[in-house]
C-alpha positions in Angstrom: 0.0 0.0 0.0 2.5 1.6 0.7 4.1 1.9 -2.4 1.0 2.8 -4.5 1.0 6.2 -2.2 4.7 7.2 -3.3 3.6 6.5 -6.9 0.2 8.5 -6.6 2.6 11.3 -5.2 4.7 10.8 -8.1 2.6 11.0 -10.7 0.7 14.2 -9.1 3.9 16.4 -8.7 3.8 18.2 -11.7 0.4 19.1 -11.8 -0.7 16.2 -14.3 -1.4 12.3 -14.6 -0.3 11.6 -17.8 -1.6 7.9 -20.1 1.7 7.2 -20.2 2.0 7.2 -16.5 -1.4 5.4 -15.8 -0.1 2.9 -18.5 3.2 2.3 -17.2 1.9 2.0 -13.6 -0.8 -0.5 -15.2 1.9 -2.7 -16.2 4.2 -2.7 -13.5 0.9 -3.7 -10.8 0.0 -6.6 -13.5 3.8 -7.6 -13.5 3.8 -7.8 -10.1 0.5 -8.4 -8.6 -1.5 -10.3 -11.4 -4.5 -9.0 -13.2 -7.3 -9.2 -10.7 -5.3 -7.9 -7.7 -4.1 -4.9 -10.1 -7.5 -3.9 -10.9 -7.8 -3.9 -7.0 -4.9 -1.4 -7.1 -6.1 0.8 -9.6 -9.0 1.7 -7.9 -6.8 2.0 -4.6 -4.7 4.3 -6.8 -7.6 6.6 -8.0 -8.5 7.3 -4.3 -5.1 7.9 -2.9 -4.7 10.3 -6.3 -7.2 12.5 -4.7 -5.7 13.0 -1.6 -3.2 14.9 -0.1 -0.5 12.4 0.4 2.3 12.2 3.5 5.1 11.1 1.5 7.4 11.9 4.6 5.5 9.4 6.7 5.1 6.8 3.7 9.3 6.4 3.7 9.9 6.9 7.0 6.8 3.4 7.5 9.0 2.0 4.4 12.2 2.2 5.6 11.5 1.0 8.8 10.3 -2.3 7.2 12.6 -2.7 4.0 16.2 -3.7 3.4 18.0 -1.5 1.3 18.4 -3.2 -1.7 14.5 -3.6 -1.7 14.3 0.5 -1.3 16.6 0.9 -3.7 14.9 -1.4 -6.3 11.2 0.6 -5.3 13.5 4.2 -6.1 14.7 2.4 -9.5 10.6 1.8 -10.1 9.7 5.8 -9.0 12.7 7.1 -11.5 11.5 5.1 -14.4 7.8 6.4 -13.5 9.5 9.9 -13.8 10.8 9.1 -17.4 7.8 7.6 -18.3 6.4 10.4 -20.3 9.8 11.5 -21.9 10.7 14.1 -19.0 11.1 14.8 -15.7 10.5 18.3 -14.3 11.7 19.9 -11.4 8.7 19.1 -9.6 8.8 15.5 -10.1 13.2 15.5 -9.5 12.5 17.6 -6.2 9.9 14.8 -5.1 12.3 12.1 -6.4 14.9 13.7 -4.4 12.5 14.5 -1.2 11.6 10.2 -1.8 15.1 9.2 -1.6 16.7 11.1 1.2 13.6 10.0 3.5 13.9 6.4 2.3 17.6 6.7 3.1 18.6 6.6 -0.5 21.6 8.9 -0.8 22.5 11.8 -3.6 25.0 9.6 -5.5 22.7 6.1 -6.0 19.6 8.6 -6.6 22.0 10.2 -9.7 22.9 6.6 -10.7 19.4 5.3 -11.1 18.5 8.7 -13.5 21.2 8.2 -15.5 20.0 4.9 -16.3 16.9 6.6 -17.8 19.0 9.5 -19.6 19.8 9.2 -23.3 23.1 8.3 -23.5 26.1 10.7 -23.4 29.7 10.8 -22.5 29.0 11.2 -19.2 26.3 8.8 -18.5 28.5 5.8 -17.8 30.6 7.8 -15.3 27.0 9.3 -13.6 26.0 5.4 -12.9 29.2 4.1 -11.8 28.9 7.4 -9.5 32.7 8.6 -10.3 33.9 11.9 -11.9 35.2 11.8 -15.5 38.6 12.3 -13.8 39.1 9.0 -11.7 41.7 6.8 -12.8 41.6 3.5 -14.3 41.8 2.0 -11.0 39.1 3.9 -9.2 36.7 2.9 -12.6 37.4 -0.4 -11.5 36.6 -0.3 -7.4 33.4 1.7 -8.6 32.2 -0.8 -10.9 32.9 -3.6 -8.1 30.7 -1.5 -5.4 28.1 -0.7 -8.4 27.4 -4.4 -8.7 27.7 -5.9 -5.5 25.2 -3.3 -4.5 23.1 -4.0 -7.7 23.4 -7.5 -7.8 20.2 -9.6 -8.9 21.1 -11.8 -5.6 20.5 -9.0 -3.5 17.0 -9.4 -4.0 16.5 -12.8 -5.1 13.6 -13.8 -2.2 11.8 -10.7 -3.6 10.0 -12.6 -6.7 10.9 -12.8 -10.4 10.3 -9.3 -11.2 12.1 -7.5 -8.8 15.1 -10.1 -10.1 14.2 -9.1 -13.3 14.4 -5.4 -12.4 17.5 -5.3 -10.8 18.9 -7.5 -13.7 18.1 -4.7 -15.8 20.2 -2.6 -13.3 23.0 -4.5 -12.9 23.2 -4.6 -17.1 23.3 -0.9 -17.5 26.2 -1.1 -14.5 28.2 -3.7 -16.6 27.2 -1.7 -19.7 29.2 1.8 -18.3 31.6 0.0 -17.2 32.2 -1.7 -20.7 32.0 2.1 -22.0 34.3 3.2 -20.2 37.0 0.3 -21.1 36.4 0.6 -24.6 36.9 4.9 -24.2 40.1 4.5 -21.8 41.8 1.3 -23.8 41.5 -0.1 -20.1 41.7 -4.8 -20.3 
């Protein structure tokens, strides 16, 4: 329940629920949840969306009762639900921001998850490994090591198939700047 209030908050911040958002939400309940039990959700979702929403009080009730990597996979969820209509606006990156400090999510893994949403540029792969375009060879290669122990699938394996699937997907785009950034430095 929980979760359905940060995304109602979400997709309230700038002013506007969007089909993209509803439609992206829709999927990700149906992933997780099932048909019948998303339906259930939806119409949880349209009440909440009318409300004002404590999101202060929401993380602080979620972290209290989730590991980490579990927090860290919901944050991945909100981020995408930020992209999900092509931008993100301050509104939306202020709540994002707002989300993650309360959930205990800091400025550095909240950065890495956006930049897994970004078009790609030739700082992307430095912005998810969380390391300035000036680190060495061999501080490329102790960030990609913390990067995927703390993105590991593993990390979350008792959580179900999706969340494994999700954080898969994270721990791709982690191998992925890491393979960028070998190919652009000549590094073996």
């Amino acid at each position: 329940m929980s979760m359905v209030v940060l995304i109602a908050a979400l997709m309230k911040a700038d002013g506007t629920v969007t089909r993209s958002e509803l439609g992206n939400v829709k999927a990700f309940f149906t992933r997780q949840f099932g048909a019948v039990q998303t339906q259930q959700l939806l119409v949880v979702l349209r009440d909440v969306l009318k409300r004002d929403i404590p999101v202060h009080q929401v993380c602080l009730q979620i972290r209290q009762h989730m590991a980490h990597p579990v927090r860290l996979q919901l944050m991945h969820y909100l981020v995408g639900l930020a992209h999900a209509d092509g931008r993100v606006d301050r509104a939306e990156y202020d709540l994002l921001k707002r989300i993650a400090h309360d959930l205990g999510i800091n400025d550095k893994d909240l950065g890495s998850l956006s930049a897994m949403f970004r078009k790609s540029d030739p700082n992307t792969a430095y912005r998810i490994l969380e390391i300035p375009s000036t680190a060495t060879d061999d501080e490329v290669k102790k960030a990609y090591r913390r990067m995927a122990m703390k993105f590991h699938p593993d990390k979350v394996a008792q959580l179900g198939e999706d969340v494994q699937k999700a954080a898969s997907e994270k721990f791709k785009k982690v191998q992925e700047a890491y393979e960028t950034l070998q190919e652009q430095r000549g590094m073996n």
